[in-house]
N, CA, C and O atoms as a GROMACS GRO file, in nm:
protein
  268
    1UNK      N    1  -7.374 -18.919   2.106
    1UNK     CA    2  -7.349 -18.928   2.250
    1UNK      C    3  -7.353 -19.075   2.291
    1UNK      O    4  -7.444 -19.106   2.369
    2UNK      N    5  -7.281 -19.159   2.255
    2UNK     CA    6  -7.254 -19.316   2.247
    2UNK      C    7  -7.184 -19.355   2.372
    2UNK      O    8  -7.200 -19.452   2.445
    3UNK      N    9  -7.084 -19.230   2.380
    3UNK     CA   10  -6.971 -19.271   2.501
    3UNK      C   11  -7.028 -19.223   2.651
    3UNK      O   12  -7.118 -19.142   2.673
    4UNK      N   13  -6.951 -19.295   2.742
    4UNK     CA   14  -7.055 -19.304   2.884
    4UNK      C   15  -7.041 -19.157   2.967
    4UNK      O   16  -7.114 -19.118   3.058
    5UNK      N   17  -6.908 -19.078   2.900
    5UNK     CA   18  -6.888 -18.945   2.915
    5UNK      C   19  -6.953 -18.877   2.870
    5UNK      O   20  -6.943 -18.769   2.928
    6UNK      N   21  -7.057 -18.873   2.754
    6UNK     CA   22  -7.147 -18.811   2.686
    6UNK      C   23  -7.261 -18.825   2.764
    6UNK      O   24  -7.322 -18.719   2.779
    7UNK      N   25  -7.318 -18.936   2.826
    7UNK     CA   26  -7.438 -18.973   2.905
    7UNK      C   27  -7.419 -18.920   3.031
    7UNK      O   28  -7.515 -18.864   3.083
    8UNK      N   29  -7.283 -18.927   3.108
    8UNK     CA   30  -7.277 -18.890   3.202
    8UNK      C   31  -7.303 -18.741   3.239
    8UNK      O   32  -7.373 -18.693   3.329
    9UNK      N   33  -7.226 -18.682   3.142
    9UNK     CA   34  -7.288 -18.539   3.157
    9UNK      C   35  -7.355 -18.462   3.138
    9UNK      O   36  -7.347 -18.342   3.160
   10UNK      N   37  -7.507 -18.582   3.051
   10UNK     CA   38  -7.647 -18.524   3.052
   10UNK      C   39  -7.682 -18.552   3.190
   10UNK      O   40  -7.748 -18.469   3.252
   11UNK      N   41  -7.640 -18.671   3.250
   11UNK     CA   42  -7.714 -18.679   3.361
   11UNK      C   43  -7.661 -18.621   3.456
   11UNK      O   44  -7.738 -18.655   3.545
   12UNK      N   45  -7.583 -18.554   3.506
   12UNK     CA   46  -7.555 -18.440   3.573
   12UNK      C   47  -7.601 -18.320   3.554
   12UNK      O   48  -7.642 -18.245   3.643
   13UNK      N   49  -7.598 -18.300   3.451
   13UNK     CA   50  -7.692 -18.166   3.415
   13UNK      C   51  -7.833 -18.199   3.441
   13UNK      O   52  -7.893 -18.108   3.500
   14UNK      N   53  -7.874 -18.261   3.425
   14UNK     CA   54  -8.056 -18.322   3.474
   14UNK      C   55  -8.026 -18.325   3.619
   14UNK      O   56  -8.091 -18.264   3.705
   15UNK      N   57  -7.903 -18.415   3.643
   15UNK     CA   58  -7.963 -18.316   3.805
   15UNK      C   59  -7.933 -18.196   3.892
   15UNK      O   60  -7.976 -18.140   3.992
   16UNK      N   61  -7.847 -18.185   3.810
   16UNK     CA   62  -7.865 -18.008   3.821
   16UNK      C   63  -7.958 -17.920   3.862
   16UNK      O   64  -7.962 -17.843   3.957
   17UNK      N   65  -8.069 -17.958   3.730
   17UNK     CA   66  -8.171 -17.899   3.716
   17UNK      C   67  -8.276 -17.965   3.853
   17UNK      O   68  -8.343 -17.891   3.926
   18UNK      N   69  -8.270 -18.096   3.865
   18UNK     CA   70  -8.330 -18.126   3.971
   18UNK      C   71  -8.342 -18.076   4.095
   18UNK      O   72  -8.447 -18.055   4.156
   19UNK      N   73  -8.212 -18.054   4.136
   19UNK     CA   74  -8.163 -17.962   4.251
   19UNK      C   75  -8.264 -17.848   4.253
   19UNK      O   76  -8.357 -17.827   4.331
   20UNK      N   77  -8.225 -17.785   4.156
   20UNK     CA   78  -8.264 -17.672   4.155
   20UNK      C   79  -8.409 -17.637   4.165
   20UNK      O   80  -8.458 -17.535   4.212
   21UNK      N   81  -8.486 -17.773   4.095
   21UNK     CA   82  -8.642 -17.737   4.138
   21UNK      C   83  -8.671 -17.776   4.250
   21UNK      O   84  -8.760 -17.710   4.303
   22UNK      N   85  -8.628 -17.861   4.311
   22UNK     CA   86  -8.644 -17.885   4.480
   22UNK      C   87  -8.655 -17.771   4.548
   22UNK      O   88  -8.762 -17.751   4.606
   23UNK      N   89  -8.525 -17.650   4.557
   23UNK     CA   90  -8.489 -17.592   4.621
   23UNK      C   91  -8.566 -17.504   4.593
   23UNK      O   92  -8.601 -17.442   4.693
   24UNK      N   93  -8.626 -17.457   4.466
   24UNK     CA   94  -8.755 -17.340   4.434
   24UNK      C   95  -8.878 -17.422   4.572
   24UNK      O   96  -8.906 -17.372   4.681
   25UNK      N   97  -8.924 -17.548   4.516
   25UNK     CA   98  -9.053 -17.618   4.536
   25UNK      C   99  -9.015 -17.627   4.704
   25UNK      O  100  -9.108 -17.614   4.784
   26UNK      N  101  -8.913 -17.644   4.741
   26UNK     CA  102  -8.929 -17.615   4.910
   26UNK      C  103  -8.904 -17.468   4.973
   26UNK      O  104  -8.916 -17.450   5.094
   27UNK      N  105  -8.865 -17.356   4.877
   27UNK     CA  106  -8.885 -17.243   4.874
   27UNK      C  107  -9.013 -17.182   4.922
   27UNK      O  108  -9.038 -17.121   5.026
   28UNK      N  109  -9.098 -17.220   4.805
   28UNK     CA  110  -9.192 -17.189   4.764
   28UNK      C  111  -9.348 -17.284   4.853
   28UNK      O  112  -9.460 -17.237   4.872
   29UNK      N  113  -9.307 -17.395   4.883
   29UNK     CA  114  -9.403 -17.491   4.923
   29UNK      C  115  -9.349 -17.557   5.066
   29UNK      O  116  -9.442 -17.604   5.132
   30UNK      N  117  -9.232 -17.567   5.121
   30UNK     CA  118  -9.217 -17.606   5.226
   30UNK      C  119  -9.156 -17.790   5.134
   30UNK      O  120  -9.122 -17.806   5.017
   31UNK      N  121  -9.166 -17.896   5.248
   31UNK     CA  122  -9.119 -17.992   5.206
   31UNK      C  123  -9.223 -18.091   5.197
   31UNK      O  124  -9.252 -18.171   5.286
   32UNK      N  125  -9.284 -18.078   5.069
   32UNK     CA  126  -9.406 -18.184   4.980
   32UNK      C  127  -9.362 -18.249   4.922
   32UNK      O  128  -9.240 -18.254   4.915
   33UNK      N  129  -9.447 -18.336   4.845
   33UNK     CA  130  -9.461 -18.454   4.762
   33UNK      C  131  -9.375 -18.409   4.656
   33UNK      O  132  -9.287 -18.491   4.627
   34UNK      N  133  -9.376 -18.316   4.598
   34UNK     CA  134  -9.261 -18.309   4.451
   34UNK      C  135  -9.166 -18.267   4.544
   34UNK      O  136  -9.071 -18.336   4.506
   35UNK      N  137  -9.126 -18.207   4.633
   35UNK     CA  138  -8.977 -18.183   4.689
   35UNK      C  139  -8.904 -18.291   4.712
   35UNK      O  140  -8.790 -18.263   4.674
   36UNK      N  141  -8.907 -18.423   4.762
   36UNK     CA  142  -8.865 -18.521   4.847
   36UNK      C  143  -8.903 -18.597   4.630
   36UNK      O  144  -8.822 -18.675   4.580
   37UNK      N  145  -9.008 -18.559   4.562
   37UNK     CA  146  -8.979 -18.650   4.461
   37UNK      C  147  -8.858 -18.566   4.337
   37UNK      O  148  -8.823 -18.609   4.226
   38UNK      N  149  -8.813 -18.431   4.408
   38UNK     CA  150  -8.718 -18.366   4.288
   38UNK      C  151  -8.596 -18.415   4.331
   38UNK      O  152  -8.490 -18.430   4.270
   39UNK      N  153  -8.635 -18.443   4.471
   39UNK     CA  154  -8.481 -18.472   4.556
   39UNK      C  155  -8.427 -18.636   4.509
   39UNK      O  156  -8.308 -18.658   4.487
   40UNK      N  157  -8.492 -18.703   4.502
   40UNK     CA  158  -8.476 -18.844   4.485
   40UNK      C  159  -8.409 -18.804   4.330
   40UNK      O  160  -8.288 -18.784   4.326
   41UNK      N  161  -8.492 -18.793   4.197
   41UNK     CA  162  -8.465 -18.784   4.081
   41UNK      C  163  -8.288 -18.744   4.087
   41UNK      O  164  -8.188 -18.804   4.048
   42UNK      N  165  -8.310 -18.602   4.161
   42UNK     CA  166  -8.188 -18.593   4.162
   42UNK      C  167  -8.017 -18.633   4.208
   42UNK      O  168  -7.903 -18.599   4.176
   43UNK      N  169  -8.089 -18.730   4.307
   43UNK     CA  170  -8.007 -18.811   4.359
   43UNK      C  171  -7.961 -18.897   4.267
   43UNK      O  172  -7.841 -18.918   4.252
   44UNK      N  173  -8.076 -18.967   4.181
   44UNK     CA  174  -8.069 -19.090   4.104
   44UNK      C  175  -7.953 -19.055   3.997
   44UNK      O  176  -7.856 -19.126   3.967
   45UNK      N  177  -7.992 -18.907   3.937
   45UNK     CA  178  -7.934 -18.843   3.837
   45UNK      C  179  -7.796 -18.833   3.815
   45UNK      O  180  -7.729 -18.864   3.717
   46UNK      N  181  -7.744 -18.752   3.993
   46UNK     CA  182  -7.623 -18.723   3.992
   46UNK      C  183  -7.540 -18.864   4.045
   46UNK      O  184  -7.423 -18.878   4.011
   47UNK      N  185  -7.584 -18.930   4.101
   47UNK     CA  186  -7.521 -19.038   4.069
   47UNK      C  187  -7.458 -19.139   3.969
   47UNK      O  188  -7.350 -19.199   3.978
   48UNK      N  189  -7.579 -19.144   3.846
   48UNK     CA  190  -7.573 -19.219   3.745
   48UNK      C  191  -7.486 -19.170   3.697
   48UNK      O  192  -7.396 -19.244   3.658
   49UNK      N  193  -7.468 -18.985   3.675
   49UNK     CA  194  -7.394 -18.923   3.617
   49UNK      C  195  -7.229 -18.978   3.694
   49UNK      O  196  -7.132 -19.006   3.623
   50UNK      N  197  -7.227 -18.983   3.794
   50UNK     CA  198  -7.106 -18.933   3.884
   50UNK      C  199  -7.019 -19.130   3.803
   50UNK      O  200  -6.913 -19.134   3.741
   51UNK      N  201  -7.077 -19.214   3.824
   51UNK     CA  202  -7.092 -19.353   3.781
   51UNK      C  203  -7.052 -19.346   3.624
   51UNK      O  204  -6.953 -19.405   3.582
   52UNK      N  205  -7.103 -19.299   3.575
   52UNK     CA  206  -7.098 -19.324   3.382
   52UNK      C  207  -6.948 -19.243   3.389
   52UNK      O  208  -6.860 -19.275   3.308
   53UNK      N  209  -6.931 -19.170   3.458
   53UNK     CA  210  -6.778 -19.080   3.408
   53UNK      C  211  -6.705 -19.129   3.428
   53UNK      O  212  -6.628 -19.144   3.332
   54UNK      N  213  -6.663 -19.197   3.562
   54UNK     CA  214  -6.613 -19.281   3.645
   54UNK      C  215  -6.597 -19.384   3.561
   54UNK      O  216  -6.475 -19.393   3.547
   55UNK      N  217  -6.649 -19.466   3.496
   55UNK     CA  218  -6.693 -19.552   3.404
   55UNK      C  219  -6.625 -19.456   3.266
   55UNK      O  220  -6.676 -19.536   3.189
   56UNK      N  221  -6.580 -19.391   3.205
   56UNK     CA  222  -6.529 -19.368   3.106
   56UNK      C  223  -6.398 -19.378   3.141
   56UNK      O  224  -6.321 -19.450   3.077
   57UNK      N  225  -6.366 -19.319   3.228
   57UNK     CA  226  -6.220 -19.325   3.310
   57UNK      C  227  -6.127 -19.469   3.285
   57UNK      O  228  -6.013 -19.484   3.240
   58UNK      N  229  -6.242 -19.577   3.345
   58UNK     CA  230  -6.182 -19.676   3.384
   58UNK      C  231  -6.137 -19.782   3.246
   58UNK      O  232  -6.053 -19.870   3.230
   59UNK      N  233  -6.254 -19.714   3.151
   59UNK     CA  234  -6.268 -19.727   2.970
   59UNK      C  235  -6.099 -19.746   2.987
   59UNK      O  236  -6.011 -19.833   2.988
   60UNK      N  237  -6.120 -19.606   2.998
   60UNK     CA  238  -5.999 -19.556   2.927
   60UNK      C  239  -5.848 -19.540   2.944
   60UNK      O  240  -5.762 -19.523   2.857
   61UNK      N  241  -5.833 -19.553   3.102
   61UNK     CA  242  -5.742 -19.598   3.167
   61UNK      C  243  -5.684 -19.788   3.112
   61UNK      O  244  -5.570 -19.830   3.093
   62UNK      N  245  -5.806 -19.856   3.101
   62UNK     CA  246  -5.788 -19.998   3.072
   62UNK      C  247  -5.754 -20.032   2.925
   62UNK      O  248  -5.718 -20.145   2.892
   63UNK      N  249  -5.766 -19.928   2.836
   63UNK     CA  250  -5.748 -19.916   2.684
   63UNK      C  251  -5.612 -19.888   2.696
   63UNK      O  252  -5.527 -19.946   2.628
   64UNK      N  253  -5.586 -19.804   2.776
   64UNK     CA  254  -5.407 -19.713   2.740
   64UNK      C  255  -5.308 -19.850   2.817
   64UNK      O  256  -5.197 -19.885   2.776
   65UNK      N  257  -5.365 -19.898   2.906
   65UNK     CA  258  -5.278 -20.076   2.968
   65UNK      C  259  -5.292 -20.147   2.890
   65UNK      O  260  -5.216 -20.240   2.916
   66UNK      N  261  -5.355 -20.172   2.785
   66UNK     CA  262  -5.381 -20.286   2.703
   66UNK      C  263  -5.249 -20.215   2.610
   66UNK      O  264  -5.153 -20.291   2.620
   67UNK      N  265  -5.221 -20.120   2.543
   67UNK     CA  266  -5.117 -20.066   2.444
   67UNK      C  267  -4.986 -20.127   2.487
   67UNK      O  268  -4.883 -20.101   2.425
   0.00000   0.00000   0.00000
């Protein structure tokens, strides 16, 4: 998993999962200290993710102009 498409779509899936415990933990708890900290993670996550793909794209788009 070298390529930024490989990273990217662990980190989407991590925040995936992030999401998803927020939405139990403010379910379940209202809006605490791990809610607002699952929410951030997951922000960080799906971003990085949304960024690294975006970033393979531009890889790869700039590889096929160079031909």
């Amino acid at each position: 998993m070298k390529s930024p498409l490989g990273h990217g779509v662990f980190y989407l899936i991590l925040g995936v999962f992030f999401v998803y415990f927020a939405v139990n933990s403010v379910n379940e708890n209202g809006w605490g200290f791990f809610a607002y900290l699952f929410v951030a993670f997951a922000t960080y996550d799906i971003g990085a993710g949304l960024r690294l793909i975006g970033l393979h794209f531009k890889i790869k788009k700039h590889m096929k102009d160079k031909k």
